[in-house]
C-alpha positions as CSV (number, residue, x, y, z in Angstrom):
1,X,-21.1,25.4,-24.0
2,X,-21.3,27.9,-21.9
3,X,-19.9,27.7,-18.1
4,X,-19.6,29.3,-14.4
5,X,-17.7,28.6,-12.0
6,X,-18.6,29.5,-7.9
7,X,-15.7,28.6,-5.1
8,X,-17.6,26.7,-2.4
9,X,-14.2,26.1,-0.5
10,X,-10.7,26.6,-0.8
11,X,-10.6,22.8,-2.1
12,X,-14.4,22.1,-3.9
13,X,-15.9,24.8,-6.3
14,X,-19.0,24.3,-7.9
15,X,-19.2,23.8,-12.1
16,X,-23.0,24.9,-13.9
17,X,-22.7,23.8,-17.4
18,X,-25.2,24.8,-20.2
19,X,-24.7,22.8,-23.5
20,X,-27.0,23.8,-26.2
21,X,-29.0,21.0,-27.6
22,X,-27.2,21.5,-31.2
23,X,-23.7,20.3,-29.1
24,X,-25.2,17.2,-28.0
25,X,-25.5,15.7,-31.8
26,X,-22.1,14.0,-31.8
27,X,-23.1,12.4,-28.9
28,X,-26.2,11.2,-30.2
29,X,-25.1,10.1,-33.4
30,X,-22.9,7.9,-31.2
31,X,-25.3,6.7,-29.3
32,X,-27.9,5.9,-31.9
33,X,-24.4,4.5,-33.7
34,X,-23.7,2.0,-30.3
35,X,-27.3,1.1,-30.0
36,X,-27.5,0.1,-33.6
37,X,-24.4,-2.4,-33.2
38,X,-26.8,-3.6,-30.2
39,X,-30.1,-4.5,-31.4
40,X,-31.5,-6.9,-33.9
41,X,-34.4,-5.6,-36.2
42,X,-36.1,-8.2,-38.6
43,X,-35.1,-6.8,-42.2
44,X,-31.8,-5.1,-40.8
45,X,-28.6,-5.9,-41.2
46,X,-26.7,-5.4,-37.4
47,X,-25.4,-1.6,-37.2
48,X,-27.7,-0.3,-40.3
49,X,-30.9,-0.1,-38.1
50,X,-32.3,3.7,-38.6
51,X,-32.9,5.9,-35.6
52,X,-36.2,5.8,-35.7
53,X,-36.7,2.3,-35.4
54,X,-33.9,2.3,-32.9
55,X,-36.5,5.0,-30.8
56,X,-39.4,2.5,-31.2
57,X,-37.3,-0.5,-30.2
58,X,-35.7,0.7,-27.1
59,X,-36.9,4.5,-26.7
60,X,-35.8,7.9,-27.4
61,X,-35.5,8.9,-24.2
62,X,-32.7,5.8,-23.6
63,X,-30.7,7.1,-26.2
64,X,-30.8,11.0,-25.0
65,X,-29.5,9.3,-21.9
66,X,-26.7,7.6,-23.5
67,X,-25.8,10.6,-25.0
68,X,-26.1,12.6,-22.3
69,X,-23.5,10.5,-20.3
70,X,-20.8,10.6,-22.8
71,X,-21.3,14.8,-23.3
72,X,-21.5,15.3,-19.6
73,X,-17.3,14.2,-18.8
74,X,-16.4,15.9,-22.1
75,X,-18.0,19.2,-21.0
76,X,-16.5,19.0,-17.9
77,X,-12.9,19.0,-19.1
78,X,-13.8,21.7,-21.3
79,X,-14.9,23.8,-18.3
80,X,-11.9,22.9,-16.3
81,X,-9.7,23.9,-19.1
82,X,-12.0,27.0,-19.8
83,X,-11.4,28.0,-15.6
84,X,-7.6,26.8,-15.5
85,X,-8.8,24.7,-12.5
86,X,-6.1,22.1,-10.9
87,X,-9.1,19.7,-10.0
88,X,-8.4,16.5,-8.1
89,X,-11.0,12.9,-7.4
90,X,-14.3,12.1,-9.2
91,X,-16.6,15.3,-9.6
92,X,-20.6,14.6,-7.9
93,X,-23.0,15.6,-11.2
94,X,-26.2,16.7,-11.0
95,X,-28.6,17.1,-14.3
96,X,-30.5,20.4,-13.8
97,X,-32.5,20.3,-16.6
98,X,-32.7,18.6,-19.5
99,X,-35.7,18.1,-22.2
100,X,-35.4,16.3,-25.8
101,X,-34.2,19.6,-28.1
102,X,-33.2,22.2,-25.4
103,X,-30.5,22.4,-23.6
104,X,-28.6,20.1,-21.0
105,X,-27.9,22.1,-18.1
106,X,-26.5,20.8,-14.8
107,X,-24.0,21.0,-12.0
108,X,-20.9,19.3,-11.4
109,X,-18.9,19.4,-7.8
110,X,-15.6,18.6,-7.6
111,X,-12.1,18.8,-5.4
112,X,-9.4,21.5,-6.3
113,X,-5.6,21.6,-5.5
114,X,-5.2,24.5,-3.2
115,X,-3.6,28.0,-3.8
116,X,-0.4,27.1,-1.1
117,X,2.1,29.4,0.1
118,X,5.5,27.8,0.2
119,X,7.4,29.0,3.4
120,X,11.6,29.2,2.5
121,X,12.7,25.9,2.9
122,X,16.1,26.9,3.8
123,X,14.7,27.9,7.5
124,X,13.4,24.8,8.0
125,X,15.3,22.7,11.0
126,X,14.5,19.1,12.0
127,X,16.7,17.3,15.0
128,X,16.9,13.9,15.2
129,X,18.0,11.1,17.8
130,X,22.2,10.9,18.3
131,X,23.4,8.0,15.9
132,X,24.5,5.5,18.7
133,X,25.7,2.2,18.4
134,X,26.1,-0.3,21.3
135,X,28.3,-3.4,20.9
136,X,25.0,-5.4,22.0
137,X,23.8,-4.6,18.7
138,X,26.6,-5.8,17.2
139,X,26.3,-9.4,19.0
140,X,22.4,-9.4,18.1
141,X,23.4,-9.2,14.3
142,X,26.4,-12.0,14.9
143,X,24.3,-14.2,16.6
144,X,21.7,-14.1,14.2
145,X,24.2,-15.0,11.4
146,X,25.2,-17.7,13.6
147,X,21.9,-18.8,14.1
148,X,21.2,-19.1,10.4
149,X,24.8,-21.7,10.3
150,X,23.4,-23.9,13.1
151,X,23.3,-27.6,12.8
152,X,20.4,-29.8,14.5
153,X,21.2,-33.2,16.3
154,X,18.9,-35.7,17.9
155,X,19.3,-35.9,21.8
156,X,18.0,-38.6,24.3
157,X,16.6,-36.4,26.5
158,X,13.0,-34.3,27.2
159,X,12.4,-31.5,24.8
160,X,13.2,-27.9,26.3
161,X,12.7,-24.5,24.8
162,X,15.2,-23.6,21.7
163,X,14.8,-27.2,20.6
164,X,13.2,-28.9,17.5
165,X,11.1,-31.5,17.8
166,X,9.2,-34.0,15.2
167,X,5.2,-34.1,16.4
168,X,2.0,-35.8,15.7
169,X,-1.1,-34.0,15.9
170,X,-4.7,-34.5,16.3
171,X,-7.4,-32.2,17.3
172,X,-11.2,-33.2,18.1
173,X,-13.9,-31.6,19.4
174,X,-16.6,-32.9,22.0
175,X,-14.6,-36.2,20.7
176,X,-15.5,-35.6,17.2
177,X,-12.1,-35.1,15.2
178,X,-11.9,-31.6,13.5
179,X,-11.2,-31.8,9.5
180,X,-8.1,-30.8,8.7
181,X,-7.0,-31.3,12.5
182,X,-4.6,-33.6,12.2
183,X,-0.6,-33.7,10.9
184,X,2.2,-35.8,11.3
185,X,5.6,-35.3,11.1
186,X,5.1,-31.8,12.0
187,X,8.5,-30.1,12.6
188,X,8.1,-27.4,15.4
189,X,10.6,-25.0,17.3
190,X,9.9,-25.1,21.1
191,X,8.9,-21.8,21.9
192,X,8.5,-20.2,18.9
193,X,4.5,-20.0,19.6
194,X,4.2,-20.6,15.3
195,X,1.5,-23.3,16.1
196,X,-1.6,-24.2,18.2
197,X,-1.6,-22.0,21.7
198,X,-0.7,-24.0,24.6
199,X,1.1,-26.2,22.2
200,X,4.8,-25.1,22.9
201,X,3.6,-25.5,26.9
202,X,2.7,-28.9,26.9
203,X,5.7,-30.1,24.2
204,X,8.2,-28.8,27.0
205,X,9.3,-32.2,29.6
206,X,8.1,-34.8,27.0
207,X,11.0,-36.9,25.6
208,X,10.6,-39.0,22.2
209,X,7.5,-41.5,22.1
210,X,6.2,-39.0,25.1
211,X,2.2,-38.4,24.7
212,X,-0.1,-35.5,26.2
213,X,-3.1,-33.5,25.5
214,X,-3.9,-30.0,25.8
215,X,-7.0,-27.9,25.2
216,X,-6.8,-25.4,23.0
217,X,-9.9,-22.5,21.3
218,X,-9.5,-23.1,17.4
219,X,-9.3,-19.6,15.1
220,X,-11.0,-21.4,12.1
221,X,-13.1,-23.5,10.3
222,X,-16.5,-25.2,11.3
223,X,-14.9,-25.3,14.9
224,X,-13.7,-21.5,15.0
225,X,-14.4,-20.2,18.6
226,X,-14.8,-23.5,20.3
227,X,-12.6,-25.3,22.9
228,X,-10.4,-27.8,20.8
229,X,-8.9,-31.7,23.0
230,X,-5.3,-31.5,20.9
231,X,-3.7,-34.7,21.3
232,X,0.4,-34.4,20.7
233,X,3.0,-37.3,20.4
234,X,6.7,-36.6,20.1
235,X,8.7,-38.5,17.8
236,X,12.1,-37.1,18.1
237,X,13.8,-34.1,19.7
238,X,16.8,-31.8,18.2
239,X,18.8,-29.8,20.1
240,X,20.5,-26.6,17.6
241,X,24.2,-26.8,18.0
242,X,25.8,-23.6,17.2
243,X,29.2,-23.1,15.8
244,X,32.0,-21.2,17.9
245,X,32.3,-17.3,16.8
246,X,36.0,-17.6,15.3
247,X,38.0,-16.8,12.5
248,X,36.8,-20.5,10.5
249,X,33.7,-19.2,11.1
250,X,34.0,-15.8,9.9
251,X,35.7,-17.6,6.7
252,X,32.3,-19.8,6.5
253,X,30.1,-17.4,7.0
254,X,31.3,-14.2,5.2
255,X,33.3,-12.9,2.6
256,X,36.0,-12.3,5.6
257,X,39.1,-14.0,6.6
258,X,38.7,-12.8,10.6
259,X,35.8,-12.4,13.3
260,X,37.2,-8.6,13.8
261,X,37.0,-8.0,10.0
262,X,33.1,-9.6,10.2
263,X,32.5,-7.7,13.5
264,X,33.8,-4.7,11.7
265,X,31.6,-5.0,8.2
266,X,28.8,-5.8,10.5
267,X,29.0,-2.4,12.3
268,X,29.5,-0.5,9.2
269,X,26.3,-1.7,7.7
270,X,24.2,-1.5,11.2
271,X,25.3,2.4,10.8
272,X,24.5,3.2,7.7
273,X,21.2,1.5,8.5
274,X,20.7,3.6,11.4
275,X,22.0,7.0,9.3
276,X,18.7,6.3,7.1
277,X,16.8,5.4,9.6
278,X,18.0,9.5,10.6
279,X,17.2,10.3,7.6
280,X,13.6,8.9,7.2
281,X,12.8,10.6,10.9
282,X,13.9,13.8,9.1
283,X,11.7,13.8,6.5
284,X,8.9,13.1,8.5
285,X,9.3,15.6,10.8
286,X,10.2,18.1,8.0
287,X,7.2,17.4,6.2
288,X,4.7,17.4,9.1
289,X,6.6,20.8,10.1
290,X,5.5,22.4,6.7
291,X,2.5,21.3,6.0
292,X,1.4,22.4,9.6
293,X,3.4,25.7,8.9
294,X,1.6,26.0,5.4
295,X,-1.8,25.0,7.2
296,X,-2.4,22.9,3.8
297,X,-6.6,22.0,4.0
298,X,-7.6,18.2,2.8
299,X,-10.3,17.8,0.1
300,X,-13.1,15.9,1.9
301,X,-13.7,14.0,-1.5
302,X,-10.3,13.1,-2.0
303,X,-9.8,12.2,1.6
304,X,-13.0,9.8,1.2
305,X,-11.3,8.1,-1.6
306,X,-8.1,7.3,-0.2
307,X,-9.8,6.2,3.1
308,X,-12.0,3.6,1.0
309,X,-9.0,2.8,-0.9
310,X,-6.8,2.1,1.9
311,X,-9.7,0.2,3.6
312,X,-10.3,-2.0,0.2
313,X,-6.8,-3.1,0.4
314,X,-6.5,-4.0,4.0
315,X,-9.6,-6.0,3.5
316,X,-7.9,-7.7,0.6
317,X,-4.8,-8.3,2.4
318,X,-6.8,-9.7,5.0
319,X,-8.3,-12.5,2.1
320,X,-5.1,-13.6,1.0
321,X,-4.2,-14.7,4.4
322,X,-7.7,-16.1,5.0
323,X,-8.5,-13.9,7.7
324,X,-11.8,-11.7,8.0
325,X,-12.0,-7.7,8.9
326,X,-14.0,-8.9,11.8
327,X,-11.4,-11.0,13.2
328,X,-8.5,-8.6,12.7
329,X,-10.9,-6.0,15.1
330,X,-11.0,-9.3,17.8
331,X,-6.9,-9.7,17.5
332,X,-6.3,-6.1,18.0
333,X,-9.3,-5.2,20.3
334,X,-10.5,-2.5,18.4
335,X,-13.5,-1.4,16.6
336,X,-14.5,-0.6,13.3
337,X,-15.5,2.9,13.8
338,X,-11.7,3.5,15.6
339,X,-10.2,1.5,12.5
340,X,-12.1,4.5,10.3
341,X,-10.8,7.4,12.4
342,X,-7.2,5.7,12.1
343,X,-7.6,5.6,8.4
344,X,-8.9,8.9,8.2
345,X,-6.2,11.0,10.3
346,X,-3.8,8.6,8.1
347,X,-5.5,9.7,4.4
348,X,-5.5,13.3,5.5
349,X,-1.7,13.4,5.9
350,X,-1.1,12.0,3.4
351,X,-2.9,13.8,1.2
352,X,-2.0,17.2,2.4
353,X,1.7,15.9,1.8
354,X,1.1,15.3,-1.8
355,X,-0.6,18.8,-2.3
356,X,2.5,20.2,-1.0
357,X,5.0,18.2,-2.7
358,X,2.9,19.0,-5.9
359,X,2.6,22.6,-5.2
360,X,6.7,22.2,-4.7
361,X,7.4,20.5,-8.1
362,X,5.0,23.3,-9.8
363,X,7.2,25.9,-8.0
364,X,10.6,24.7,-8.8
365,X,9.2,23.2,-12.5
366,X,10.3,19.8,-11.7
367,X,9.8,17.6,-15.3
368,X,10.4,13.7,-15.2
369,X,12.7,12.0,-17.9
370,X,11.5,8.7,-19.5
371,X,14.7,7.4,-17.9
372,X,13.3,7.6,-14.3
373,X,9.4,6.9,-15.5
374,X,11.6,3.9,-16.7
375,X,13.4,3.2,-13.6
376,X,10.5,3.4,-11.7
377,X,8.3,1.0,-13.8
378,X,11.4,-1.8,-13.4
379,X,11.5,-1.1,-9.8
380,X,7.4,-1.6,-9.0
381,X,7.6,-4.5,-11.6
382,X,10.0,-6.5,-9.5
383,X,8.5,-5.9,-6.2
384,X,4.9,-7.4,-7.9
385,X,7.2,-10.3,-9.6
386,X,6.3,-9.6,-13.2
387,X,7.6,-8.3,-16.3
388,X,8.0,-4.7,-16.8
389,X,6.4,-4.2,-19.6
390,X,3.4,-6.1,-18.8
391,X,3.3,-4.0,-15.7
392,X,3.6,-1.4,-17.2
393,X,0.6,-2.1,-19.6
394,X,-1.2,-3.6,-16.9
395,X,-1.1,0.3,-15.5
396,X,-1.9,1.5,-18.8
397,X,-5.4,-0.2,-19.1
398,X,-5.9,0.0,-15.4
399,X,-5.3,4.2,-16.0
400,X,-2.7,4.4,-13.2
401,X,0.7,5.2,-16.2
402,X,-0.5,8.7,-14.4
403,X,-0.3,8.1,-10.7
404,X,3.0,6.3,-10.8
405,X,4.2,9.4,-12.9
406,X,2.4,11.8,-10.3
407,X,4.9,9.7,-7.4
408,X,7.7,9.6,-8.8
409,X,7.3,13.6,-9.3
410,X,7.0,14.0,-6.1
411,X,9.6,11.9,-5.0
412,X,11.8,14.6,-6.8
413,X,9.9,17.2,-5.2
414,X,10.5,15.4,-1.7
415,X,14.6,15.2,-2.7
416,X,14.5,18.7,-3.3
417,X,12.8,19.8,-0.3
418,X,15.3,17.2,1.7
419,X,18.3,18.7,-0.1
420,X,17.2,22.6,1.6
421,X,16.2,21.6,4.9
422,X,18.8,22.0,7.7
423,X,19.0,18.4,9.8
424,X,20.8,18.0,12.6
425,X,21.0,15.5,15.8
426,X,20.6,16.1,19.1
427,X,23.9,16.9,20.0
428,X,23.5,19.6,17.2
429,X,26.1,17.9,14.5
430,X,24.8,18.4,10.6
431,X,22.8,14.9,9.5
432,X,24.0,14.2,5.9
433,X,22.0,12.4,3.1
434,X,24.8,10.9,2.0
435,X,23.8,7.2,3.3
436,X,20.1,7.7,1.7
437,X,21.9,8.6,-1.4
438,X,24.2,5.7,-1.8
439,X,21.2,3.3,-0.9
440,X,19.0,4.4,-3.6
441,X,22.0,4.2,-6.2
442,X,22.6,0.7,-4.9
443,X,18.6,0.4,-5.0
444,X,18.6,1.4,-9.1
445,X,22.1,-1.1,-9.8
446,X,20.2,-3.3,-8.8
447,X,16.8,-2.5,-10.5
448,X,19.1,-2.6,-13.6
C-alpha cells in the first residue's frame, strides 16, 4: 500500500490510497469464503462451492466489491498509522479507480484533532457571583419539608386554590364523546394547572356534588387541535392542613431534636449547594475563556455528527413522552431551522471543549486506572437502572467501552485544568473546590 497525505484544513486532510491488486487477495479469499457460506449450488455442499461457480452464480464483479469494502477501512488505518494522524468521525471515501487485477486506488476525507497551543493555565482568572444566602431561602426549603408532612381533610365548603378535590370528567366534541375523554375519581390540586386548561378555573367556587362545564382545545388524539365541551363534577374537596414549624416537628421531620438545629442543617446544605453551583459557573467561564483564547477550530464533520446525534435523541425523548418534534416547535414557538442553529452553536462548543481537554490530557499524560473506568461504568449503570456488567457489555457491542473511556479522561483533564485556574468572587475572595470535591466523594460512596 502505498499512501499521501495533503492537509485541506487545520481539521480535514485528504488520504489517496493505492493498494496493489496482489494486497486485495485476503480480502477476496474472504469474500469468495462469505459468499460460499451464502449460496446453494446443486452438487455442493454449503461453504465448499468453488470460486468460479460462486462468479457465475452471483458475479465476479459482486465479490471484487465485497472485497473491496472490507480492504478499504483496513487501509485506511494503515495510512493513519503510516501519517501519525489523530483523526476524529467517519472518513467520506471515494473509489478512484479500480479494475479486476490492477490496483484499488481512491480517496478518503476525514476530520483531524488540531495542533493546539495550550496558554499557562495558572494565568487564567474566572470571577463568580458573591455566595449569598437570604433567610427567605431558608423558609422556601422549610416550607417545602413541611409541605411534603401535610395532612388532607375534607371540608364543607367551595373548593379554592391550594385545595384537593375528587373530580369526574368527561370530554365531547360537537357532542360526540372523545375516547379516552373521560375519568372518575380523578384526584387534582387546585391550581396546580397538571390537567386540562381552564380546568383549575372553573373547579374554583364549586362545592361537593357542584357541576359545570368548560371549553377546552385538546393536545391529542383524533380530536388534537379542536375545541373540547369538558363537563366536571366535584365529589369532595380537601383542604392541606400543615403542621406548626416546632421542635415536634423538627423531631418528625429530621434527624434533629430542634427547629434551630433543622434551620441550621438546612442552611449548611443550601451553601454547599450554592458553593458548586460557584464552582460549575467557574468551569464554564474558564473553559469558554481558553478555548476562545486558544481559538480551537471545530471539525465540520464532527460537528455534523453531534448535531444529528443530539437531534436523534431529542426526537426520541420526545417519543417516550408521546409528543411529536412538530409539536415541541408549536409549545416553544420556534422553528426548525432556529432549533438547527441552537443545536449547532451548542455541538461546536462542545466539541472544541473536548479537543482541548484532550489536547490537555496528551500534555500532562493523563492515563485512566481500571478503578475509575470501573467507577464510572457503576455510576452510568445506575443512572440507566441496569446491571453494570450488562451495561457495560451493552457498550461493548454498541462500540462505545471507548467514548465512556474518552469522558472520563477528560473529566481528569477538566480537574486538572480546574485545580490551576485562579477563581474568585466578586468581592475578590479565593472560590475553593473544596464543596465540588466532597460531593463527588459522596457521589462514588454512594456508587459503591
Amino acid at each position: 500500500m502505498k499512501s499521501t497525505v495533503e492537509t485541506l484544513s487545520p481539521t480535514r486532510v485528504r488520504l489517496a490510497i493505492e493498494v496493489p491488486f496482489v494486497e486485495l487477495e485476503p480480502s477476496l479469499k474472504k469474500a469468495y469464503r462469505e459468499i460460499g457460506q451464502q449460496v446453494q449450488v446443486p452438487g455442493f455442499r454449503r461453504g465448499k462451492v468453488p470460486a468460479a461457480v460462486i462468479d457465475q452464480r452471483v458475479g465476479r464483479g459482486t465479490v471484487l466489491n465485497e472485497a473491496v469494502q472490507e480492504a478499504i477501512p483496513q487501509n485506511i488505518l494503515s495510512a493513519v498509522r503510516e501519517h501519525d494522524l489523530k483523526t476524529l468521525g467517519r472518513p467520506e471515501v471515494e473509489i478512484t479507480e479500480f479494475a479486476d487485477g490492477d490496483s484499488l486506488n481512491f480517496t478518503a476525507e476525514v476530520d483531524i484533532r488540531p495542533e493546539l497551543n495550550l496558554p499557562d493555565l495558572s494565568t487564567v482568572e474566572v470571577t463568580v457571583d458573591e455566595l449569598k444566602i437570604d433567610d427567605s431561602e431558608i423558609d422556601e426549603q422549610v416550607q417545602s419539608l413541611r409541605e411534603r408532612f401535610a395532612t388532607l381533610k375534607t371540608v364543607e365548603r367551595a373548593a379554592a386554590e391550594g385545595d384537593f378535590v375528587q373530580i369526574d370528567l368527561n370530554a365531547t366534541v360537537d357532542g360526540e364523546e372523545v375516547p379516552g375523554g373521560s375519568a372518575t375519581n380523578l384526584s387534582h390540586e387546585v391550581g396546580s394547572k397538571q390537567l386540562l386548561p381552564g380546568l383549575d378555573e372553573a373547579v374554583v367556587g364549586l362545592a361537593a356534588d357542584a357541576s359545570t362545564t368548560f371549553t377546552t382545545q385538546l393536545v391529542g388524539g383524533d380530536y388534537a387541535g379542536r375545541d373540547a365541551e369538558v363537563s366536571v363534577t366535584v365529589r369532595t374537596v380537601k383542604e392541606k392542613e400543615l403542621p406548626e414549624l416546632d421542635d415536634e416537628f423538627a423531631e418528625l421531620a429530621s434527624e434533629f431534636d430542634t427547629m434551630a438545629e433543622l434551620r441550621d442543617d438546612v442552611r449548611e446544605r443550601v451553601t454547599r449547594s450554592k458553593q458548586v453551583e460557584q464552582i460549575y459557573a467557574a468551569r464554564d467561564k474558564a473553559l469558554e475563556q481558553i478555548v476562545e483564547t486558544v481559538e480551537v477550530p471545530a471539525p465540520e464533520g464532527v460537528v455534523r455528527e453531534e448535531v444529528e446525534s443530539r437531534k436523534a435523541a431529542m426526537v426520541d425523548q420526545l417519543e417516550r413522552i408521546g409528543a411529536s418534534m412538530e409539536e415541541y416547535l408549536a409549545s416553544e414557538e420556534k422553528t426548525e431551522e432556529q432549533i438547527n442553529t441552537e443545536l449547532t452553536e451548542a455541538a461546536t462548543q462542545g466539541v472544541k471543549i473536548q479537543l482541548l481537554l484532550d489536547t490537555v490530557a496528551d500534555a500532562e499524560e493523563i492515563q485512566v486506572s481500571d478503578d475509575e473506568f470501573g467507577h464510572e461504568i457503576v455510576h452510568r449503570a445506575q443512572r440507566a437502572g441496569v446491571a453494570p456488567q450488562q451495561f457495560y457489555d451493552q457498550l461493548v457491542r454498541a462500540g462505545s467501552a471507548g467514548a465512556v473511556f474518552g469522558d472520563v479522561r477528560r473529566g481528569k483533564a477538566l480537574a486538572s485544568i480546574m485545580d490551576r485556574i485562579t477563581i474568585k468572587d466578586a468581592a475578590g475572595e479565593a472560590v475553593s473546590l473544596d464543596a465540588l470535591r466532597a460531593e463527588n466523594e459522596a457521589a462514588h460512596a454512594h456508587a459503591e
